[in-house]
Backbone as XML, in Angstrom:
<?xml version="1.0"?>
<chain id="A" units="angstrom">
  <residue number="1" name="UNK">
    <atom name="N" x="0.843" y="-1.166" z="0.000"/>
    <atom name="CA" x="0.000" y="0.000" z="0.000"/>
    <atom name="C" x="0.893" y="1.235" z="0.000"/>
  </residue>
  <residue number="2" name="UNK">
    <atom name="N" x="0.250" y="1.967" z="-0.789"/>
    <atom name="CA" x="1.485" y="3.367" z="-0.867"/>
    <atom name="C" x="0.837" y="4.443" z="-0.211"/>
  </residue>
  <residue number="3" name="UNK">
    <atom name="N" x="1.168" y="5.499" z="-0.531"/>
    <atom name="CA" x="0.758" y="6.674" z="0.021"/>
    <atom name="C" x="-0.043" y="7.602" z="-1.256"/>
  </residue>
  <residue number="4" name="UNK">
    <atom name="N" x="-1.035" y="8.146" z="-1.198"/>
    <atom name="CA" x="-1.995" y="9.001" z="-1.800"/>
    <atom name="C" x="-1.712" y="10.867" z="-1.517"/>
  </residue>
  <residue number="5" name="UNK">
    <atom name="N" x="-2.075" y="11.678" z="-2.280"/>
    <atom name="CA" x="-1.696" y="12.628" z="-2.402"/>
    <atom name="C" x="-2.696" y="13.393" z="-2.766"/>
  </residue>
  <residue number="6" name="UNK">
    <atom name="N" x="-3.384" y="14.573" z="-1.883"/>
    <atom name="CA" x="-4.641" y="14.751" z="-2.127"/>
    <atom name="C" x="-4.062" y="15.874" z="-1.723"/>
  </residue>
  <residue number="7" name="UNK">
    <atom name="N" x="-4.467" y="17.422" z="-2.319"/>
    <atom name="CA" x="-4.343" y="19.119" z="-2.363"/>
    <atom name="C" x="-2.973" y="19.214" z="-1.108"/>
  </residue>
  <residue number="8" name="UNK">
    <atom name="N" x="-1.502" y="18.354" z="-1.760"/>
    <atom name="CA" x="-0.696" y="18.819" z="-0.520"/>
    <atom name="C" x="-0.527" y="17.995" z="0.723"/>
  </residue>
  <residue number="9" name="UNK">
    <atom name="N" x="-1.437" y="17.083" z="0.985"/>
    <atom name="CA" x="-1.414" y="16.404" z="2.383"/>
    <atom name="C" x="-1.751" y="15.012" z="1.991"/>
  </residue>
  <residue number="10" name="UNK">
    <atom name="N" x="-0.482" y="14.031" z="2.508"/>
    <atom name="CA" x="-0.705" y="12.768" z="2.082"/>
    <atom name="C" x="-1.289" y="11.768" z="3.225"/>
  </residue>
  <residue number="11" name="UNK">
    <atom name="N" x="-2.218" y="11.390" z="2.309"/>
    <atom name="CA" x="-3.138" y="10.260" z="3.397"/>
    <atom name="C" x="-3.024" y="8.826" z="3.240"/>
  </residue>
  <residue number="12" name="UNK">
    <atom name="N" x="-2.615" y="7.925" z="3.981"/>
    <atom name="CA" x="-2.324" y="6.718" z="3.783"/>
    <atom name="C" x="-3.649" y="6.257" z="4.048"/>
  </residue>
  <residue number="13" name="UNK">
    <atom name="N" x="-3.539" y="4.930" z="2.838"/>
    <atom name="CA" x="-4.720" y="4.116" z="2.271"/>
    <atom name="C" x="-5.517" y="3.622" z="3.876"/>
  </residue>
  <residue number="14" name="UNK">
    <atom name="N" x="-4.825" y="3.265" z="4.706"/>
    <atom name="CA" x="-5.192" y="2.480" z="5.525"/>
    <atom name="C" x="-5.895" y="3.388" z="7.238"/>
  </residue>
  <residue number="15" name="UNK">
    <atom name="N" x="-5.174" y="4.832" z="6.722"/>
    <atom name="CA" x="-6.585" y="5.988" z="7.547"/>
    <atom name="C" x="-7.654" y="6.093" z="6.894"/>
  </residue>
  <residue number="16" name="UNK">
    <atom name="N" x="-7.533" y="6.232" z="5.403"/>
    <atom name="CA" x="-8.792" y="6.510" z="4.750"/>
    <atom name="C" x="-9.711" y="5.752" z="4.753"/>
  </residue>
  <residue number="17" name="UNK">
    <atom name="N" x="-9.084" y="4.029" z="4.860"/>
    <atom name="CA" x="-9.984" y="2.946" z="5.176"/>
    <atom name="C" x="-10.812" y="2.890" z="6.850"/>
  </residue>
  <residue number="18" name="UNK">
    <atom name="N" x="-9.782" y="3.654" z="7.742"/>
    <atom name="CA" x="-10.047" y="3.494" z="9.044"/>
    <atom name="C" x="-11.665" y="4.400" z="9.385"/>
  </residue>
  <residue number="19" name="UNK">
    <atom name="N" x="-11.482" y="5.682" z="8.661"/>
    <atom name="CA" x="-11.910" y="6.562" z="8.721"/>
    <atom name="C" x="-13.931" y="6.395" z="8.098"/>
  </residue>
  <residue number="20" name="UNK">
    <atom name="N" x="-13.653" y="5.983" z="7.190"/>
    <atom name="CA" x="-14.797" y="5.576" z="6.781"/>
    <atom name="C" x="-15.202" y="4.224" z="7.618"/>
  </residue>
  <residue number="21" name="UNK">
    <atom name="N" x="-14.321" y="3.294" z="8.346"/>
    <atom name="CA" x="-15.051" y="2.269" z="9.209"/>
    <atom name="C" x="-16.311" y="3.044" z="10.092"/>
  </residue>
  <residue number="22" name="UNK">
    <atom name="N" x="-15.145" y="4.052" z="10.585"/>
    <atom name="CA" x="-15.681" y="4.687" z="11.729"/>
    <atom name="C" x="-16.945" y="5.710" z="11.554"/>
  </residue>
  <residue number="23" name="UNK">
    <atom name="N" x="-17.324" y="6.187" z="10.005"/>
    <atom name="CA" x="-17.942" y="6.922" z="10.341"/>
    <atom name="C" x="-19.184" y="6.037" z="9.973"/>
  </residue>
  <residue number="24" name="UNK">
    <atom name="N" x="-19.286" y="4.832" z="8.833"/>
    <atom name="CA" x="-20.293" y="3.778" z="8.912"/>
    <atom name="C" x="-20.445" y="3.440" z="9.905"/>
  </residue>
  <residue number="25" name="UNK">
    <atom name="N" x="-19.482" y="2.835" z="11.306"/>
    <atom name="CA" x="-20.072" y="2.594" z="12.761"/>
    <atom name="C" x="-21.018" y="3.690" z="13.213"/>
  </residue>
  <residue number="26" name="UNK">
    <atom name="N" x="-20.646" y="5.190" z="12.991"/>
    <atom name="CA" x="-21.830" y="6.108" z="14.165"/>
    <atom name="C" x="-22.600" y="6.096" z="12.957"/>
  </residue>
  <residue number="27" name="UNK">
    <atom name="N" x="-22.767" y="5.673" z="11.455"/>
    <atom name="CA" x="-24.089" y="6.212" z="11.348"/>
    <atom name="C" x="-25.051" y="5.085" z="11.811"/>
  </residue>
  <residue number="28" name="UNK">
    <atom name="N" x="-24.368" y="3.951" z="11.567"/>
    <atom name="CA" x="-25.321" y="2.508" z="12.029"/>
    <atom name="C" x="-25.599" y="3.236" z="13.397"/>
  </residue>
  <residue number="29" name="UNK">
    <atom name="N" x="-24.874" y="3.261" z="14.345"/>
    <atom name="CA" x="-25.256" y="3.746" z="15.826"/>
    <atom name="C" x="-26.573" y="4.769" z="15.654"/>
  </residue>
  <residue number="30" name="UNK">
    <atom name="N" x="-26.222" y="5.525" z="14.646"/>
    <atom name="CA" x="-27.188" y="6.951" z="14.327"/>
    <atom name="C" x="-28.510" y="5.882" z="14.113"/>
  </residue>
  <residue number="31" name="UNK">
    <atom name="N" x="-28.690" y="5.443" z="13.248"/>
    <atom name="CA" x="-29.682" y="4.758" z="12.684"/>
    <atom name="C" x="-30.256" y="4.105" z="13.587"/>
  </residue>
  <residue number="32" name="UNK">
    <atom name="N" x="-29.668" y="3.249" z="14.326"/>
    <atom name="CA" x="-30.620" y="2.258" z="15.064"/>
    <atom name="C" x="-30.835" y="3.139" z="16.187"/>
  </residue>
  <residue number="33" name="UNK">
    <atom name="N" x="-30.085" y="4.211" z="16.889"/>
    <atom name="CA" x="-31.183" y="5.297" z="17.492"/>
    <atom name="C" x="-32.243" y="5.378" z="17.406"/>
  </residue>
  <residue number="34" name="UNK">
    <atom name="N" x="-32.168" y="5.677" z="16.144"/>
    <atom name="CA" x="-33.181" y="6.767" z="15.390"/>
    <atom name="C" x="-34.962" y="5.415" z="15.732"/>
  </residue>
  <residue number="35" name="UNK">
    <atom name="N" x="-34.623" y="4.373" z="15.122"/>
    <atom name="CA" x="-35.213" y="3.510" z="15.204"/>
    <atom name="C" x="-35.555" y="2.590" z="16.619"/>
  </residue>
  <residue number="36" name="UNK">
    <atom name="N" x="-34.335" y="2.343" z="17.784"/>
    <atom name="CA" x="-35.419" y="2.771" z="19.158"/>
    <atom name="C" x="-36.167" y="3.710" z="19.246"/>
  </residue>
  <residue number="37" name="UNK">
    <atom name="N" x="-35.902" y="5.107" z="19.125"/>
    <atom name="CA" x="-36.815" y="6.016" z="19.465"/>
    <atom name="C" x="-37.882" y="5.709" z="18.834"/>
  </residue>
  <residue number="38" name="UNK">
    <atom name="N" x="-38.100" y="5.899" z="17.489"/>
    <atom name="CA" x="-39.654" y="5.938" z="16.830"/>
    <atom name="C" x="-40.074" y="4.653" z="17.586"/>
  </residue>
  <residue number="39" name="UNK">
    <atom name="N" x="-39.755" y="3.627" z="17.491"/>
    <atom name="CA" x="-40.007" y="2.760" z="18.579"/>
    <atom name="C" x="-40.928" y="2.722" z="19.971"/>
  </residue>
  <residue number="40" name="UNK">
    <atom name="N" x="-40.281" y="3.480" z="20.846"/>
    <atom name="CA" x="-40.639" y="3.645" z="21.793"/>
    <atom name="C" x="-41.542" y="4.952" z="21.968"/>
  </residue>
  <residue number="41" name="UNK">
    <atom name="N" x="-41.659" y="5.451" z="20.968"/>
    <atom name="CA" x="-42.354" y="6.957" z="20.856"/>
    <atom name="C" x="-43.826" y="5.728" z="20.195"/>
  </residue>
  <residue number="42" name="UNK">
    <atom name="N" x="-43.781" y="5.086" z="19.259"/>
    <atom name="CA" x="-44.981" y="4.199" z="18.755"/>
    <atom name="C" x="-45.743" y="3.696" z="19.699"/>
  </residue>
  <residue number="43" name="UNK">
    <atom name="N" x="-45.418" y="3.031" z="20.578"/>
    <atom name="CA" x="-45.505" y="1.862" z="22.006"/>
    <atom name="C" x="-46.230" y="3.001" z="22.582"/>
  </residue>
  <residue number="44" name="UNK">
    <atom name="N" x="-45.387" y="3.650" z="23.204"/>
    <atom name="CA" x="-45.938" y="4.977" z="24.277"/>
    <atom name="C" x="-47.562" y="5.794" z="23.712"/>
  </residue>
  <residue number="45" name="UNK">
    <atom name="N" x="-47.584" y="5.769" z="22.545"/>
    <atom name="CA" x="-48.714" y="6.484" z="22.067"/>
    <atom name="C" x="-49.641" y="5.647" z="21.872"/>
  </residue>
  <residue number="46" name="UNK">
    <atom name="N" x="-49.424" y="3.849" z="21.681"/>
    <atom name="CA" x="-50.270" y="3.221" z="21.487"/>
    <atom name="C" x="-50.658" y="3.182" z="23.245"/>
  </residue>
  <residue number="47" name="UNK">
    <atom name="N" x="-50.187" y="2.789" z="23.772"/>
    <atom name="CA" x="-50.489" y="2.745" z="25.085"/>
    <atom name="C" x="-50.982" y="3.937" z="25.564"/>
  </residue>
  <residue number="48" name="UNK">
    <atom name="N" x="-50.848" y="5.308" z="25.751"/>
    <atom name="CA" x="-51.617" y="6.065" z="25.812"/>
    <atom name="C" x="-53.196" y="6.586" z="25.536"/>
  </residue>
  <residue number="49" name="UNK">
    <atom name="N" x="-52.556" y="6.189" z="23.692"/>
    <atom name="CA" x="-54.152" y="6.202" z="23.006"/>
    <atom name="C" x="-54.989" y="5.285" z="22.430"/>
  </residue>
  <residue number="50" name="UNK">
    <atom name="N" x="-54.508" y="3.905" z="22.935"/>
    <atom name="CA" x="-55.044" y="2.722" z="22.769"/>
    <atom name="C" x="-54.897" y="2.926" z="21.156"/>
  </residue>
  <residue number="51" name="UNK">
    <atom name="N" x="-55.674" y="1.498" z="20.867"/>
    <atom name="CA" x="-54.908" y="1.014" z="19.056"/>
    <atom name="C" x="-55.411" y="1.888" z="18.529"/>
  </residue>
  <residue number="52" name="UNK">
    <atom name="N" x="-55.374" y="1.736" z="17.277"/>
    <atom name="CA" x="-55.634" y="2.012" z="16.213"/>
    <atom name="C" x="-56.942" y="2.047" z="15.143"/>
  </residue>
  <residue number="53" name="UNK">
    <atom name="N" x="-57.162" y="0.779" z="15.973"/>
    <atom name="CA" x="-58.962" y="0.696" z="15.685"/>
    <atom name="C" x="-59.676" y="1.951" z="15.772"/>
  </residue>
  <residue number="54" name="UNK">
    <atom name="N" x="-59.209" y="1.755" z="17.029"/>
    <atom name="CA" x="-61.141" y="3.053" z="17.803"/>
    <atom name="C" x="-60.702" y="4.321" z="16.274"/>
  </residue>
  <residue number="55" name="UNK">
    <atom name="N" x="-59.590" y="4.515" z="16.429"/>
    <atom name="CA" x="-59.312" y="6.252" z="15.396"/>
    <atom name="C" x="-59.934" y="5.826" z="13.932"/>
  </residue>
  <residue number="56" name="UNK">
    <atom name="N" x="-59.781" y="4.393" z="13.200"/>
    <atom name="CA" x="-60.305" y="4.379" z="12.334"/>
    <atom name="C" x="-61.857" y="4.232" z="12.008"/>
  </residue>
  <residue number="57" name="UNK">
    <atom name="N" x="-61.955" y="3.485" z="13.699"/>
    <atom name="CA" x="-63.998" y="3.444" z="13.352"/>
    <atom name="C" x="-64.374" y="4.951" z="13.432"/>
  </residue>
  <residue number="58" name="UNK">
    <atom name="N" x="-63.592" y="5.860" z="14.104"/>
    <atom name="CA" x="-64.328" y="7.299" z="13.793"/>
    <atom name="C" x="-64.021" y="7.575" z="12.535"/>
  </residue>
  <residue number="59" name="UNK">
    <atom name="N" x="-62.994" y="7.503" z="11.775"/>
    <atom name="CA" x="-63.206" y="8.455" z="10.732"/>
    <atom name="C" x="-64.859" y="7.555" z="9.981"/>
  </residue>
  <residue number="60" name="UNK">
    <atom name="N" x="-64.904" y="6.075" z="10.024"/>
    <atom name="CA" x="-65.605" y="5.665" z="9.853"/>
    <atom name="C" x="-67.205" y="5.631" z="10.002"/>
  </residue>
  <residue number="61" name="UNK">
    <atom name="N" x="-67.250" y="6.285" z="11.084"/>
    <atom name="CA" x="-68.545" y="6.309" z="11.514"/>
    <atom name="C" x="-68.597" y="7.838" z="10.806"/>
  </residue>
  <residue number="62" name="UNK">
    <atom name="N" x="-67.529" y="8.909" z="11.230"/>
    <atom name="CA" x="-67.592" y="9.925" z="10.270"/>
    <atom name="C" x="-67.851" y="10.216" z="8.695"/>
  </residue>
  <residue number="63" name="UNK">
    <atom name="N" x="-67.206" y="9.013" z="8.229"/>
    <atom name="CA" x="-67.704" y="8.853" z="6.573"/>
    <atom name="C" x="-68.904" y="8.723" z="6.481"/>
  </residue>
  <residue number="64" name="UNK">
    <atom name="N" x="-69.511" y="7.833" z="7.013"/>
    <atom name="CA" x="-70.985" y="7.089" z="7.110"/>
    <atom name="C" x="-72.061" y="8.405" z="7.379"/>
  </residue>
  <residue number="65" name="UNK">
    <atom name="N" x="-71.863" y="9.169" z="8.245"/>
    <atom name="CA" x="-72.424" y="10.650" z="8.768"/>
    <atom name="C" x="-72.633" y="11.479" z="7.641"/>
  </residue>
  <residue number="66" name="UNK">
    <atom name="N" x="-71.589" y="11.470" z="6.965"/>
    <atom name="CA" x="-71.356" y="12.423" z="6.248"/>
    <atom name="C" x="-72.021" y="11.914" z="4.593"/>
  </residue>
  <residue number="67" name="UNK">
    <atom name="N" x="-71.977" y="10.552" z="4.481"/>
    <atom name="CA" x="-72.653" y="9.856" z="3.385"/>
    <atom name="C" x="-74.510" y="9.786" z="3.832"/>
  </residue>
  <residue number="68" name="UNK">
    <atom name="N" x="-74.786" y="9.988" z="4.993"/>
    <atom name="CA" x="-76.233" y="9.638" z="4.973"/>
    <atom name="C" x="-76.696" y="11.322" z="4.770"/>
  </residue>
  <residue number="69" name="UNK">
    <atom name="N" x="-76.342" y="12.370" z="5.189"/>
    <atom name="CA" x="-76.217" y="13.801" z="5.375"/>
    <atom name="C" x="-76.225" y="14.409" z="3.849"/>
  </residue>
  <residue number="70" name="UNK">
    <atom name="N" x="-75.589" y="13.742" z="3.093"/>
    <atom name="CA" x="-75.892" y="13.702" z="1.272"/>
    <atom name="C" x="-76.263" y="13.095" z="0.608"/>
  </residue>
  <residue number="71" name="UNK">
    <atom name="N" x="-77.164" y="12.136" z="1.374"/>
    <atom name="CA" x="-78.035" y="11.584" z="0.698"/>
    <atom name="C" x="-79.116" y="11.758" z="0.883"/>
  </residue>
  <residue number="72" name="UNK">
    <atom name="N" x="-79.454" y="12.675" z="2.649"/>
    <atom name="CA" x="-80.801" y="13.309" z="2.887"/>
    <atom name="C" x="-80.728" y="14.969" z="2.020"/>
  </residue>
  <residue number="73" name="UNK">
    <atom name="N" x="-79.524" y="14.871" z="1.442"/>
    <atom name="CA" x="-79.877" y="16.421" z="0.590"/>
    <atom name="C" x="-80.389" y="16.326" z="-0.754"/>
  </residue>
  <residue number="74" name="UNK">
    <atom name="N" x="-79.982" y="15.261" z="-1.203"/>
    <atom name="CA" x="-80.352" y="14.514" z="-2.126"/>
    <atom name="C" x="-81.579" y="14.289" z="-2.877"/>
  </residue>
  <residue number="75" name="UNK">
    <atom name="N" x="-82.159" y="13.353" z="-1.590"/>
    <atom name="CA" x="-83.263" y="13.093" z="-1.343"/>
    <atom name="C" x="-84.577" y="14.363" z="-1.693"/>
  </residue>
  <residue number="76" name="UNK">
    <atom name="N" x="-83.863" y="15.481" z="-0.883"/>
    <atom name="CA" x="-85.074" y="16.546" z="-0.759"/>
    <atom name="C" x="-84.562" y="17.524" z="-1.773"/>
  </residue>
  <residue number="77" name="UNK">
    <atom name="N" x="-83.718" y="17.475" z="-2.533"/>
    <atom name="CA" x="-83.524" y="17.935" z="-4.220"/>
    <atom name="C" x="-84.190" y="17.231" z="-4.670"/>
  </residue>
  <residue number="78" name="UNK">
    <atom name="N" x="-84.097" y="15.956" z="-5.113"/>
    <atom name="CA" x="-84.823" y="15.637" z="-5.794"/>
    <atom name="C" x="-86.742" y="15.948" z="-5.677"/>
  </residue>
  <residue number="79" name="UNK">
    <atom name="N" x="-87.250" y="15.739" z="-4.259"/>
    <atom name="CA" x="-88.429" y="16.079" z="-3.563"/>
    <atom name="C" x="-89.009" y="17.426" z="-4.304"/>
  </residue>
  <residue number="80" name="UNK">
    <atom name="N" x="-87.906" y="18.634" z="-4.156"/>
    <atom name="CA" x="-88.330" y="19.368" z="-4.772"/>
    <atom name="C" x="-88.257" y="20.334" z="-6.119"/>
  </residue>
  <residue number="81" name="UNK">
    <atom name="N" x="-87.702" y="19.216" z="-6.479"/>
    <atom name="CA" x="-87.718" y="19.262" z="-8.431"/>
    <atom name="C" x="-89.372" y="18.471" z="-8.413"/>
  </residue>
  <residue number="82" name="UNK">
    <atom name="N" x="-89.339" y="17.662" z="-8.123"/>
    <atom name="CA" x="-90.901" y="16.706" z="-8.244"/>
    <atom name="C" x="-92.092" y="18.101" z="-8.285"/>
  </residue>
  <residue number="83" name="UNK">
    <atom name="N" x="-91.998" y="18.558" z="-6.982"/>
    <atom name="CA" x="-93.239" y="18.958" z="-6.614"/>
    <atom name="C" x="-92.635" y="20.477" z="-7.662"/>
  </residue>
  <residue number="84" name="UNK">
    <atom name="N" x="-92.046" y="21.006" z="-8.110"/>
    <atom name="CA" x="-91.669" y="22.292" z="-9.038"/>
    <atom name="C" x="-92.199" y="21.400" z="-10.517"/>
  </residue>
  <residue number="85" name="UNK">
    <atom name="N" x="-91.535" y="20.229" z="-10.981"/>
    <atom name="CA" x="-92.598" y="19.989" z="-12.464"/>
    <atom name="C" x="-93.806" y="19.806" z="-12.208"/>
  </residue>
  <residue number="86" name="UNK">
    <atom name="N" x="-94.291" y="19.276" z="-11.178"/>
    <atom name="CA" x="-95.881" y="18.684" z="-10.514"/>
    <atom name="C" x="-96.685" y="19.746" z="-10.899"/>
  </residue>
  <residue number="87" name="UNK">
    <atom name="N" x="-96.274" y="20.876" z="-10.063"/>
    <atom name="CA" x="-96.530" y="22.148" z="-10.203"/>
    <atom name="C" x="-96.910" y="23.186" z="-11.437"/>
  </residue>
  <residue number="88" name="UNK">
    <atom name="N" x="-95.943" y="22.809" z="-12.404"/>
    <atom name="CA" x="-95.790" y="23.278" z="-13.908"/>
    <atom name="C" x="-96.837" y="22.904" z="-14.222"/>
  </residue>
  <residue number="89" name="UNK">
    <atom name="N" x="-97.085" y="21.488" z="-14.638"/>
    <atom name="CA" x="-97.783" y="20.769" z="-15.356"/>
    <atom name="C" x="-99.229" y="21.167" z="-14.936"/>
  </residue>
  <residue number="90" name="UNK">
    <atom name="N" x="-99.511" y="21.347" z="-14.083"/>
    <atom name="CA" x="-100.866" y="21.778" z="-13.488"/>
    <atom name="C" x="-101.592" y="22.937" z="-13.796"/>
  </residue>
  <residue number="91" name="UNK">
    <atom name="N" x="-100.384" y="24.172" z="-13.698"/>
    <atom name="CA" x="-100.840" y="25.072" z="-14.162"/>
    <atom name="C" x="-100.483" y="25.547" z="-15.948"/>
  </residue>
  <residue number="92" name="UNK">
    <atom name="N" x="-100.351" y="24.669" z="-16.390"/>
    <atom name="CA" x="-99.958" y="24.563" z="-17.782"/>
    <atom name="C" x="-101.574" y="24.238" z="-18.764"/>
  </residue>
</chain>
């Protein structure tokens, strides 16, 4: 192994190899941090706010609300288009 020559300052092959060990070790370290935390931040909130269920039957029961709510508008559009030609026709 020789020596390398980079802007003036020579770096031997075997720091440059060292160097990058080390900084792949803290990012792995970085990483699997990163990944207890969300971890334990997941757990903690499930346990706090219980699963996942209950949040989806609301939006659920919310869809459903919101689907019967346009279909009673619906309903009484149509109601009163009926009774507006009903109307026409009568006095026609």
């Amino acid at each position: 192994m020789g020596t390398i020559y980079r802007k003036g300052q020579a770096i031997h092959e075997k720091g440059v190899l060292d160097m990058w060990y080390w900084i792949s070790i803290a990012a792995g370290i970085y990483i699997l941090f990163i990944i207890l935390e969300e971890s334990v931040y997941y757990l903690w909130n499930r346990y706090v706010y219980g699963p996942k269920e209950r949040k989806s039957s609301r939006w659920k029961s919310f869809i459903l609300g919101m689907a019967f709510i346009i279909r009673l508008q619906i309903i009484e559009i149509r109601r009163k288009h009926i009774q507006k030609v009903s109307s026409g026709k009568q006095s026609a």
